[in-house]
Each structure stands twice: as C-alpha cells, then as structure tokens.
ZANU-29323 format. One record per atom (N, C-alpha, C): residue number from 1; residue in three letters; x, y, z; atom name. Coordinates in nm, 2 decimals, always signed. Last residue first. Example, Ala and Ser with C-alpha at 12.3 -4.5 7.8 and 13.67 -1.06 7.14 Angstrom:
BEGIN
+-----+-----+--------+--------+--------+----+
:   i :  aa :      x :      y :      z : at :
+-----+-----+--------+--------+--------+----+
:   2 : SER :  +1.28 :  -0.22 :  +0.71 :  N :
:   2 : SER :  +1.37 :  -0.11 :  +0.71 : CA :
:   2 : SER :  +1.29 :  +0.00 :  +0.79 :  C :
:   1 : ALA :  +1.32 :  -0.57 :  +0.78 :  N :
:   1 : ALA :  +1.23 :  -0.45 :  +0.78 : CA :
:   1 : ALA :  +1.32 :  -0.33 :  +0.78 :  C :
+-----+-----+--------+--------+--------+----+
//
This chain:
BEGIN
+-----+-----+--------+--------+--------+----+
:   i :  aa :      x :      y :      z : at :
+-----+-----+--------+--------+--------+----+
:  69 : UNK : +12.71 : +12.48 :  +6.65 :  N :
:  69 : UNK : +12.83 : +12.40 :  +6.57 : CA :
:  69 : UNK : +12.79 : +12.49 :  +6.42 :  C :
:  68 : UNK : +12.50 : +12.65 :  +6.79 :  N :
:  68 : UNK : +12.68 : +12.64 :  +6.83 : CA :
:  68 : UNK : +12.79 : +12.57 :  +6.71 :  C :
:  67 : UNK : +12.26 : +12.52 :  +6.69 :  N :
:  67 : UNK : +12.33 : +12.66 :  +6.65 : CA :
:  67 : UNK : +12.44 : +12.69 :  +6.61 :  C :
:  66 : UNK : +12.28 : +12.31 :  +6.84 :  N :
:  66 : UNK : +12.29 : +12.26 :  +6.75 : CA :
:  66 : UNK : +12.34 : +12.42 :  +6.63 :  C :
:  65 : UNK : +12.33 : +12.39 :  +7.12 :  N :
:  65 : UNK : +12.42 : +12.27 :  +7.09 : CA :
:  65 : UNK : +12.41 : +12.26 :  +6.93 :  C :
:  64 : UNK : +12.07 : +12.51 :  +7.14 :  N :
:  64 : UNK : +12.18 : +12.56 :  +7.18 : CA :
:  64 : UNK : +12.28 : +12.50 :  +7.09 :  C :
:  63 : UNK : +11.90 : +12.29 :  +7.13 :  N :
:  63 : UNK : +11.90 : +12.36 :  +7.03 : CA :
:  63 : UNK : +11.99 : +12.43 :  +7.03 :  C :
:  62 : UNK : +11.95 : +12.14 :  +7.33 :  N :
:  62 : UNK : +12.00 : +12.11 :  +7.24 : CA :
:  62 : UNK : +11.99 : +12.18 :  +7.12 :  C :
:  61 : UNK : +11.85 : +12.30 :  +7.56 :  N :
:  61 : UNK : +12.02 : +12.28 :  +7.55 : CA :
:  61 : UNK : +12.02 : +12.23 :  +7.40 :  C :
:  60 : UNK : +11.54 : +12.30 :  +7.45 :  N :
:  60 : UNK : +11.67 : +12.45 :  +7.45 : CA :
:  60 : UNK : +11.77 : +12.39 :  +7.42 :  C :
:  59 : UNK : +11.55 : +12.07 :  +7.54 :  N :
:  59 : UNK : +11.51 : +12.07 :  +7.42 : CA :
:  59 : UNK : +11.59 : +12.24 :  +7.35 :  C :
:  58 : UNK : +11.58 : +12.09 :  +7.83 :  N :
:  58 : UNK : +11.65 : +11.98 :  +7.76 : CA :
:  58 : UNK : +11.65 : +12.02 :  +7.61 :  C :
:  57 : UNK : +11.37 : +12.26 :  +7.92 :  N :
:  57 : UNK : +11.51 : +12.33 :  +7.91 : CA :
:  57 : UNK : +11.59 : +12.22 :  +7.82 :  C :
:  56 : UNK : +11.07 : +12.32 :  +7.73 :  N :
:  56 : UNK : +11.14 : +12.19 :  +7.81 : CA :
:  56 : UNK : +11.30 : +12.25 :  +7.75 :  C :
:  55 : UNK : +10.94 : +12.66 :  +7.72 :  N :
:  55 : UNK : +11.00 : +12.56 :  +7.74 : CA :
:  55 : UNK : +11.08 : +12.46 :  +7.78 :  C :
:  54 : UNK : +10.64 : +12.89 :  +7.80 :  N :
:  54 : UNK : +10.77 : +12.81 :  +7.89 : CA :
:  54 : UNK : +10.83 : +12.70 :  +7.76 :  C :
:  53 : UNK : +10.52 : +13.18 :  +7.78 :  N :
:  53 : UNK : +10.55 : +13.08 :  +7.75 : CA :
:  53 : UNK : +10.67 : +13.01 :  +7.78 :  C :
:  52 : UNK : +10.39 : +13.38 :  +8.07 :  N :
:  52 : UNK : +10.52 : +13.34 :  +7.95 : CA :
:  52 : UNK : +10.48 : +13.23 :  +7.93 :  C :
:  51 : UNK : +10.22 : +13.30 :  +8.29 :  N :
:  51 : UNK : +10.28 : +13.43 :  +8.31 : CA :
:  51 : UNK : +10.44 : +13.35 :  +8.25 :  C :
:  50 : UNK : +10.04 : +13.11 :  +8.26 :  N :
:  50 : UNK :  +9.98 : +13.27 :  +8.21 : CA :
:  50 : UNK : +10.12 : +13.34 :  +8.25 :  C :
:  49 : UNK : +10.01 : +12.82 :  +8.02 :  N :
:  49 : UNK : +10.15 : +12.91 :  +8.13 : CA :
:  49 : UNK : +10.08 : +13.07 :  +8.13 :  C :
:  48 : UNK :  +9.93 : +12.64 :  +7.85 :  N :
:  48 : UNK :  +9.87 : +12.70 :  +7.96 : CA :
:  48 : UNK :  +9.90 : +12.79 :  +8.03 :  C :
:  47 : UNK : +10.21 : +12.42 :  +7.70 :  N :
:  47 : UNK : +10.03 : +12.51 :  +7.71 : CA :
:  47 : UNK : +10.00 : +12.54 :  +7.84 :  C :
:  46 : UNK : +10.50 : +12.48 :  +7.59 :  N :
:  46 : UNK : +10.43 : +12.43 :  +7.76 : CA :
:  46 : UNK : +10.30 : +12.48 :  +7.71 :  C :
:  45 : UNK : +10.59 : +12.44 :  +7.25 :  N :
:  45 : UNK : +10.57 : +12.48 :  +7.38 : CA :
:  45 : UNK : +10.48 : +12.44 :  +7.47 :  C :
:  44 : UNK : +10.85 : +12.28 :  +7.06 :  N :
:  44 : UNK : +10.71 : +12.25 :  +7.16 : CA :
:  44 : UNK : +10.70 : +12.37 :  +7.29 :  C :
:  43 : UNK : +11.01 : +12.46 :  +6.85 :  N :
:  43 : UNK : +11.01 : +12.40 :  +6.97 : CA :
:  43 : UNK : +10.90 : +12.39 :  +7.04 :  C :
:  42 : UNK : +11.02 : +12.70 :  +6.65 :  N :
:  42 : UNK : +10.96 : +12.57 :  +6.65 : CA :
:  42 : UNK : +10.98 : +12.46 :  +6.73 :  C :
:  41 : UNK : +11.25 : +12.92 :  +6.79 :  N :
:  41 : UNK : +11.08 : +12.88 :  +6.71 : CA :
:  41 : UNK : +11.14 : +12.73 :  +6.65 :  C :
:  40 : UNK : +11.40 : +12.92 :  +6.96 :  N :
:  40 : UNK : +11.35 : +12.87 :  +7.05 : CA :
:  40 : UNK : +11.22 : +12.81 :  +6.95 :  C :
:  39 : UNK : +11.58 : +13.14 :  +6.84 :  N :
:  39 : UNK : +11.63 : +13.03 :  +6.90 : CA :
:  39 : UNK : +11.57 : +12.90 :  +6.97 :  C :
:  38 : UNK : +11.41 : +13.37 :  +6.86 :  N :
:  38 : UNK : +11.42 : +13.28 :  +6.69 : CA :
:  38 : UNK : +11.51 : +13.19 :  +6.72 :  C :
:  37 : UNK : +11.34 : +13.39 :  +7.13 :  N :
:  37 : UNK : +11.27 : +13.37 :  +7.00 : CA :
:  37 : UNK : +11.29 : +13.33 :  +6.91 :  C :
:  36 : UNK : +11.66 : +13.52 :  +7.13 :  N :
:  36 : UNK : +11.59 : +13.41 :  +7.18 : CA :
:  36 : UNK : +11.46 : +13.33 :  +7.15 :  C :
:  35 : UNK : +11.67 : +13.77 :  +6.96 :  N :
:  35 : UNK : +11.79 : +13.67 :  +6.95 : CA :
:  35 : UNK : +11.67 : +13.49 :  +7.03 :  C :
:  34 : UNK : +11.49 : +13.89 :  +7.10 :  N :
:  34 : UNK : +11.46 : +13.86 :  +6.98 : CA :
:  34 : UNK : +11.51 : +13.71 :  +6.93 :  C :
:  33 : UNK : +11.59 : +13.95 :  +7.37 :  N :
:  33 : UNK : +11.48 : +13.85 :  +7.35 : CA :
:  33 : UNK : +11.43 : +13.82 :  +7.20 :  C :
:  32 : UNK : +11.96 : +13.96 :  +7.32 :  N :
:  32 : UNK : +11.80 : +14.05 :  +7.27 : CA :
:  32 : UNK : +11.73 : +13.91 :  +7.34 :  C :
:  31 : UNK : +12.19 : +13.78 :  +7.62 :  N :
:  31 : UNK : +12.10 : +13.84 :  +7.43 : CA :
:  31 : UNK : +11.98 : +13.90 :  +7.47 :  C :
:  30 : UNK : +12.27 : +13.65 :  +7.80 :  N :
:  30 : UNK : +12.32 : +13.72 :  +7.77 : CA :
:  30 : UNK : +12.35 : +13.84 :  +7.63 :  C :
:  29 : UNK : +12.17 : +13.38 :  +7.86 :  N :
:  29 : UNK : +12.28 : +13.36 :  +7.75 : CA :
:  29 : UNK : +12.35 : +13.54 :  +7.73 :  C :
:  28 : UNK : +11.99 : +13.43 :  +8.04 :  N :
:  28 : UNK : +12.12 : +13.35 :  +8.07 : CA :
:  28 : UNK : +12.24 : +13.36 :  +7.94 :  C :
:  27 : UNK : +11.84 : +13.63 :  +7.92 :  N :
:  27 : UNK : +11.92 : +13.67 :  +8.01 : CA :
:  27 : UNK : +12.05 : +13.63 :  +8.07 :  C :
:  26 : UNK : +11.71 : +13.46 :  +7.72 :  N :
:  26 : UNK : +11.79 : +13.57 :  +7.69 : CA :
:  26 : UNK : +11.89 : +13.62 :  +7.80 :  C :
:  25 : UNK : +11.59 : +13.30 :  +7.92 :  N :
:  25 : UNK : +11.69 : +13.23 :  +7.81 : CA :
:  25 : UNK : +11.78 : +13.32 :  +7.77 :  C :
:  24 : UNK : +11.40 : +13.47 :  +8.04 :  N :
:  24 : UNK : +11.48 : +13.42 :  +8.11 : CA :
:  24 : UNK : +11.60 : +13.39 :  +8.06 :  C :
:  23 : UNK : +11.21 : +13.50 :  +7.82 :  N :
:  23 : UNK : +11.26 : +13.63 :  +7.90 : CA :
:  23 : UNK : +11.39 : +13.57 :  +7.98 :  C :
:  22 : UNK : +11.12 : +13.26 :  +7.72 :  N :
:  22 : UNK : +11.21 : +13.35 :  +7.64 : CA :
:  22 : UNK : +11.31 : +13.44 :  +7.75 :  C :
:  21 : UNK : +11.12 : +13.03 :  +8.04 :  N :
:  21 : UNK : +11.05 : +13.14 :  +7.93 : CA :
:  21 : UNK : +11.21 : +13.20 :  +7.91 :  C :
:  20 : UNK : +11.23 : +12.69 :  +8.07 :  N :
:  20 : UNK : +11.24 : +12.82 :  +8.11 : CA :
:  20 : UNK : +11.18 : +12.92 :  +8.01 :  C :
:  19 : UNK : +11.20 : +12.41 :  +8.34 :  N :
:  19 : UNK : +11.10 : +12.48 :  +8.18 : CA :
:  19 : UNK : +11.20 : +12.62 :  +8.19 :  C :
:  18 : UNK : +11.24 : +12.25 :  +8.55 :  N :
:  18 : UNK : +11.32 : +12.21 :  +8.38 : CA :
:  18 : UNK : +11.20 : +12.32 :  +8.28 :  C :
:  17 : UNK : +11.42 : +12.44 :  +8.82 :  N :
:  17 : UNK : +11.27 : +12.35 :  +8.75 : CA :
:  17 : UNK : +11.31 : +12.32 :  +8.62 :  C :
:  16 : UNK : +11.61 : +12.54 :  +8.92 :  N :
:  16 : UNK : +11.59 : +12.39 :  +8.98 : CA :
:  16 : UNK : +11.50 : +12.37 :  +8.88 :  C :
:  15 : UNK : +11.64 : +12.81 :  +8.91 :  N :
:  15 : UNK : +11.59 : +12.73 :  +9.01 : CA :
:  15 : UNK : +11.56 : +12.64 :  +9.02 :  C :
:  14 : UNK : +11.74 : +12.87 :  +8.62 :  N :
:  14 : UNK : +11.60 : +12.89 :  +8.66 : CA :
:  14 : UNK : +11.54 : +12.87 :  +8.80 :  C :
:  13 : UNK : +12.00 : +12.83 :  +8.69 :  N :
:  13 : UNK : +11.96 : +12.97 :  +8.66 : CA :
:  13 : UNK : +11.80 : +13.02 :  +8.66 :  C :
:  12 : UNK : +11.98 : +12.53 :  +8.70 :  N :
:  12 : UNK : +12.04 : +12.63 :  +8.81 : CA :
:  12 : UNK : +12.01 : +12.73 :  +8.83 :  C :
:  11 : UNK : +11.93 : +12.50 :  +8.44 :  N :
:  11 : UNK : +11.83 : +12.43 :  +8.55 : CA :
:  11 : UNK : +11.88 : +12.52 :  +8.68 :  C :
:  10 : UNK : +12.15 : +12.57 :  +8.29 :  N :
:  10 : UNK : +12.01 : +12.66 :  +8.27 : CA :
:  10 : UNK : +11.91 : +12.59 :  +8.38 :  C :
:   9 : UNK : +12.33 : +12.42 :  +8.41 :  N :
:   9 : UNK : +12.36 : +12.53 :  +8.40 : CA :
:   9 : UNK : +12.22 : +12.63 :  +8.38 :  C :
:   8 : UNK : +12.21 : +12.18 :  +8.29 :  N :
:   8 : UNK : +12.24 : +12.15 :  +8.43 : CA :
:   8 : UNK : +12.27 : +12.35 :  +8.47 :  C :
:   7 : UNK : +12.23 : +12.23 :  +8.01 :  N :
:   7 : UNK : +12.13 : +12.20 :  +8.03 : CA :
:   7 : UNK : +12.13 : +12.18 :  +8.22 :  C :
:   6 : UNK : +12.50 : +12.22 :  +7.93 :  N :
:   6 : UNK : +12.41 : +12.33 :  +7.93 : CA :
:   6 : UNK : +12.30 : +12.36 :  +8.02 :  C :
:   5 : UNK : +12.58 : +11.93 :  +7.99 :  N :
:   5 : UNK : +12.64 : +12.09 :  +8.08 : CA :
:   5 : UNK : +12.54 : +12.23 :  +8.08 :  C :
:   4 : UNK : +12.48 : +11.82 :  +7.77 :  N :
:   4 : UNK : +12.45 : +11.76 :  +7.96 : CA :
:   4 : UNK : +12.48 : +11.91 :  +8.08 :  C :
:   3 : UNK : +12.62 : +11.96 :  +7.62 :  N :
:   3 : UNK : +12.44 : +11.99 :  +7.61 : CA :
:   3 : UNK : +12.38 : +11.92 :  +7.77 :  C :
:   2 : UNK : +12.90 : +12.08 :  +7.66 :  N :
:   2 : UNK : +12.79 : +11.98 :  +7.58 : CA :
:   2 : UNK : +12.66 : +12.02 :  +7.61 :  C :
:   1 : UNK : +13.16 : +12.30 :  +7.57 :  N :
:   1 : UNK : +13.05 : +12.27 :  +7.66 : CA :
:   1 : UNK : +12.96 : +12.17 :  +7.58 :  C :
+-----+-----+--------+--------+--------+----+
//
C-alpha cells in the first residue's frame, strides 16, 4: 500500500473530510488509542476543534508510511 492509497482509504472512513481525530485513526487501523497518539505526536494539530483534536489525514498517511518501513 502507498500513502496515495492510505490516505483515499482514511478519507472514506472519515466521510469524505481530510481531518481525522485519534479516536477514529485507532479504529481504522484497528489499535489502542494509545497505539494512535504516539503515531500521530508531533504532527500539526487542527486548533479549535471542541469535539477531539483533528488531524490533516495526508500527514497521518505518511506518517503511517513512514512507521510501516
């Protein structure tokens, strides 16, 4: 899988939008939310979001992508 793939796969699972919260990430991948947090620290987050911190799904895929190898 590449990162074009991931990233088209987690926009589906979210509904279409490009942000996704921890809570969600975990679910797609099928992990702790712990597991997803320490997959996701130091990645820009969305400001303002009252319901979870969000982030840009592109920046996930590649963090995905960079774990994976």
């Amino acid at each position: 899988m590449d990162k074009q793939t991931v990233t088209r796969e987690m926009k589906s699972f979210v509904g279409g939008g490009s942000f996704i919260t921890v809570t969600k990430l975990a679910k797609f991948m099928g992990k702790e939310k712990e597991f997803a947090y320490r997959l996701v620290s130091g990645l820009e987050k969305i400001p303002g979001e009252v319901k979870g911190t969000k982030y840009f799904i592109p920046d996930v895929a590649g963090r995905i992508m960079e774990v994976k190898r």
